[in-house]
N, C-alpha and C positions, 0 to 999 in steps of 0.2 A: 636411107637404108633402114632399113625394119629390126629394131633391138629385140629379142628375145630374154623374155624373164620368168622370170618360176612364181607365182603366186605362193604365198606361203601358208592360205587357207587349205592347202594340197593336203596338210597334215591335222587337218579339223581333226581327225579321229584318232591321230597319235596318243595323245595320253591317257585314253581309255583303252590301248592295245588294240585299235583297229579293229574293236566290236562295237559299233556305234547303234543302240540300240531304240533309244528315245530322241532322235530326231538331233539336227543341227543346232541345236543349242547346249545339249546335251555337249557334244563337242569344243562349242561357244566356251563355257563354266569351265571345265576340267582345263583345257589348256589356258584361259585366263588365271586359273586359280594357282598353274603349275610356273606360271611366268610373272605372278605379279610381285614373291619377295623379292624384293632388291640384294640381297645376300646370295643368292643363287642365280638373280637374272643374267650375269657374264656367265658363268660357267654354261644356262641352259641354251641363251641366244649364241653363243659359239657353238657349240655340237652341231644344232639344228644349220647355222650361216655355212659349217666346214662342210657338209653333207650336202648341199645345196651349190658347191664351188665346185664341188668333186664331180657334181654330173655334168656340170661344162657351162652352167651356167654365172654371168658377173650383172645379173640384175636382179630385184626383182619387187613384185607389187606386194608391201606389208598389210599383213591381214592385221586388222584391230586387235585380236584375240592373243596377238605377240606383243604390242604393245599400244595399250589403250589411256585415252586422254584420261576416265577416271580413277586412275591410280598410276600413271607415269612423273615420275617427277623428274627434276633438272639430271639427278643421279641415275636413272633408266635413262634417260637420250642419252648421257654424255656415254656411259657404256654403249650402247648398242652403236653411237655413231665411233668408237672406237674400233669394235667387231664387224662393222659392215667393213671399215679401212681396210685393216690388217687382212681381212680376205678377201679385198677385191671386189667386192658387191654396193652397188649404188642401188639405193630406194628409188623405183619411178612414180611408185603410186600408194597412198594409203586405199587398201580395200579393203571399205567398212560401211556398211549399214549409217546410213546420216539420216533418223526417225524425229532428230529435235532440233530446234534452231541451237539448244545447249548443249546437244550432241556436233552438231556441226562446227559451232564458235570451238569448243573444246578441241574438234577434230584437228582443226584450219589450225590452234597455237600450237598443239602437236607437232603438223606437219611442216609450219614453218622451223621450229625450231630444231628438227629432224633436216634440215636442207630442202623439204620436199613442197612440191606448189599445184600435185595434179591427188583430189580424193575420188576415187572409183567406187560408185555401190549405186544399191536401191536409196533414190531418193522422196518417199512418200508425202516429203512436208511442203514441198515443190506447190503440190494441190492447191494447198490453203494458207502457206506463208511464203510465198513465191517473194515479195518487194523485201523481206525481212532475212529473209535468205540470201538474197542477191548481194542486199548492201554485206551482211560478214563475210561473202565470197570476197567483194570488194575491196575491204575494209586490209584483208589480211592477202591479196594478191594468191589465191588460192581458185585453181578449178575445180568443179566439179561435174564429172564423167557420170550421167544415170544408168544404168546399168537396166536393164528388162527386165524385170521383177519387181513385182508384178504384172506390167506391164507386156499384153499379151501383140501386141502388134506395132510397128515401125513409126503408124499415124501416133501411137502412145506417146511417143518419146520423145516425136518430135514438138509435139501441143505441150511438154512440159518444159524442153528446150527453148518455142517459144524465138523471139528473137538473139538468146543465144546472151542474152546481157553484157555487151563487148565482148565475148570471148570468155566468160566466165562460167558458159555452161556449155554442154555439150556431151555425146554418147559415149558411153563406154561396154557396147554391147558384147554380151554374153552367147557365144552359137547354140553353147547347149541350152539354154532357157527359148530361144526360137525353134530348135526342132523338139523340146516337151513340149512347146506348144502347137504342135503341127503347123509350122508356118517358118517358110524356106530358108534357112541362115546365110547362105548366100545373095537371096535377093533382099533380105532384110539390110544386109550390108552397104547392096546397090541406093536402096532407098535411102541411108540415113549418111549415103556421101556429104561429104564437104562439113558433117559435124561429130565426129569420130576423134574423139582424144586419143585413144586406148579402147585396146579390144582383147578378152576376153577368152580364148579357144579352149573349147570343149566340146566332147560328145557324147553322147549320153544314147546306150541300151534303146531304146524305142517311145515313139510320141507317147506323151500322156503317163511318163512316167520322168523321175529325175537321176536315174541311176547313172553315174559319172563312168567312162569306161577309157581306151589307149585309140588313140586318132585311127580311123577306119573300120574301127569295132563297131559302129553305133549309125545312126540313124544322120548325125548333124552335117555330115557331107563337109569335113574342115578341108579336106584339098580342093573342094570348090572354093569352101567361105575365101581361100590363101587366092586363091584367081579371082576373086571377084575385087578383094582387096588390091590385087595388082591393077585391074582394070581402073578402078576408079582414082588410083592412084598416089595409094593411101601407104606413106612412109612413116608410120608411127610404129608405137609399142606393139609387140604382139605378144600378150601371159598366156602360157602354159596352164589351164587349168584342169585337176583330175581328184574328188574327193569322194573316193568310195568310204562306205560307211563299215567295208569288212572289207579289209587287208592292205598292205602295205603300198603306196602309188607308186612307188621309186620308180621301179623297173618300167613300168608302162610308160613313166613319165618322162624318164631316156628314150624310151622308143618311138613317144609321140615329136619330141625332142629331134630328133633324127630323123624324120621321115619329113618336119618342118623344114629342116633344114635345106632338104633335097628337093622342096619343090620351091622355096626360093631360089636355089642355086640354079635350077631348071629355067626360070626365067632368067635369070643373070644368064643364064647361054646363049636364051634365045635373041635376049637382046643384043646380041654382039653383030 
C-alpha cells in the first residue's frame, strides 16, 4: 500500500514570507539559517511537524534545509527524533541535493543516525565518482533515489542507475521536472519500472517552465502518473510536492492531498 508524505521542501519560501524572489536558494539560506540554532531548533521543528500532522499527514521526506549534515549535531537529531515521536510522523527520505562525495558521506551519517536509510535528490557526482559513491552508499547501508534534475529524460536516469549497485541505487522521480521538460510523467514512470524507490508528485503551470501548482492545475497529468504507478505495480512512497515561490502551499497541498487519496481509493474499488 502506497504511504503518503509531505515533503517538507513545500515550505522552501516560508521564511522569507512566501515572496521568494532570487531563485531556490534564496529559500535554501534563510530557512537553513532560521533552523540551524540549537536553542530554537525544538521550538521551530515542532510548529512546522504540528502543522504538517494537522493536514492528515504521519510521513514525510525531510528536506536538507530543516536539518543539514553541515551543522546538525548529536543535540539536533536527538530533538527532532523526539518531535517526529510525539507527533506521529516518521522520516522516509532525506530530500537533499548530494553534489559531493563529502556532501553524500555527511548526508548517509545524518540519515542513519535520524533512523532513516532511503536519500532522494539530484545526484550530479554519480557522472564522475560513481565507484566512490557506491562504496559510502555501502559502507553506511543507505539508498539513494536520483531524482531528474537535471536530468532531462527516463534513458538519463537510468545510464546513471546503471546496474543499480545491489540495490543501493535507484529513481526517485520528480512528475513535475518531466512535464518542465515536455516529456510525459506518466510514461516516464512506465520506463523507469522496477527501479523507483520513491516518487516525487507534482505539477507544475506549463512545459518549459517550473512553476509548482495543486494536482490538476498544471500540465504534469498526476492522475495519470497515480495509474501508471498502479499499472506497473509500484507500492512505495508517494511525497506530496508543491513549492510556489509566492504564497502559502497549505491549502493546495490538502487539496492535492485529497484528490490523491480518491484515486487510490478508486482503484482499491476496482480491485474488489
Amino acid at each position: 500500500m502506497n504511504r503518503i508524505s509531505f515533503i517538507t521542501a513545500n515550505f522552501v519560501a516560508r521564511q522569507i514570507g512566501y515572496h521568494m524572489t532570487e531563485g531556490w536558494m534564496q529559500g535554501d539560506a534563510a530557512t537553513q539559517d532560521y533552523f540551524r540554532p540549537v536553542e530554537t531548533f525544538g521550538e521551530r521543528l515542532d510548529r512546522m511537524l504540528a502543522e504538517i500532522r494537522q493536514m492528515g499527514f504521519d510521513a514525510i521526506d525531510l528536506w536538507g534545509a530543516h536539518l543539514n549534515w553541515t551543522w546538525a549535531t548529536p543535540e539536533h537529531v536527538a530533538i527532532a527524533k523526539d518531535s517526529l515521536a510525539r507527533h506521529g510522523l516518521e522520516v522516509l527520505s532525506f530530500a537533499t541535493w548530494v553534489g559531493s562525495l563529502q556532501g553524500l558521506e555527511g548526508t548517509c551519517k545524518l540519515a542513519r543516525a535520524m533512523g532513516v536509510s532511503l536519500i532522494a535528490g539530484g545526484a550530479p557526482l554519480l557522472k564522475e565518482q560513481r565507484k566512490e559513491a557506491v562504496a559510502i552508499l555501502q559502507h553506511y547501508g543507505v539508498r539513494l533515489g536520483i531524482e531528474n534534475h537535471p536530468e532531462k529524460t527516463p534513458a538519463e536516469v537510468l545510464e546513471l542507475i546503471g546496474d543499480g549497485a545491489e540495490g543501493h541505487l535507484g529513481a526517485a522521480p520528480d512528475t513535475g521536472w518531466w512535464a518542465t521538460q515536455a516529456y510525459s510523467a506518466p510514461q516516464a514512470l512506465r520506463e523507469l519500472s522496477g527501479h523507483i524507490l520513491t516518487v516525487h508528485l507534482k505539477d507544475v503551470r506549463s512545459a518549459g517552465t517550473h512553476q509548482t501548482c495543486r494536482f490538476g492545475h498544471g500540465v504534469a497529468d498526476i492522475e495519470g502518473c497515480v495509474r501508471a504507478l498502479q499499472e506497473i505495480g509500484y507500492t512505495g512512497p508517494l511525497g506530496i510536492e508543491h513549492e510556489p515561490e509566492q504564497g502559502d502551499p497549505t491549502e493546495d497541498i490538502k487539496a492535492s492531498r485529497a484528490m490523491l487519496e480518491g484515486w487510490l481509493a478508486a482503484k482499491a474499488t476496482r480491485g474488489r
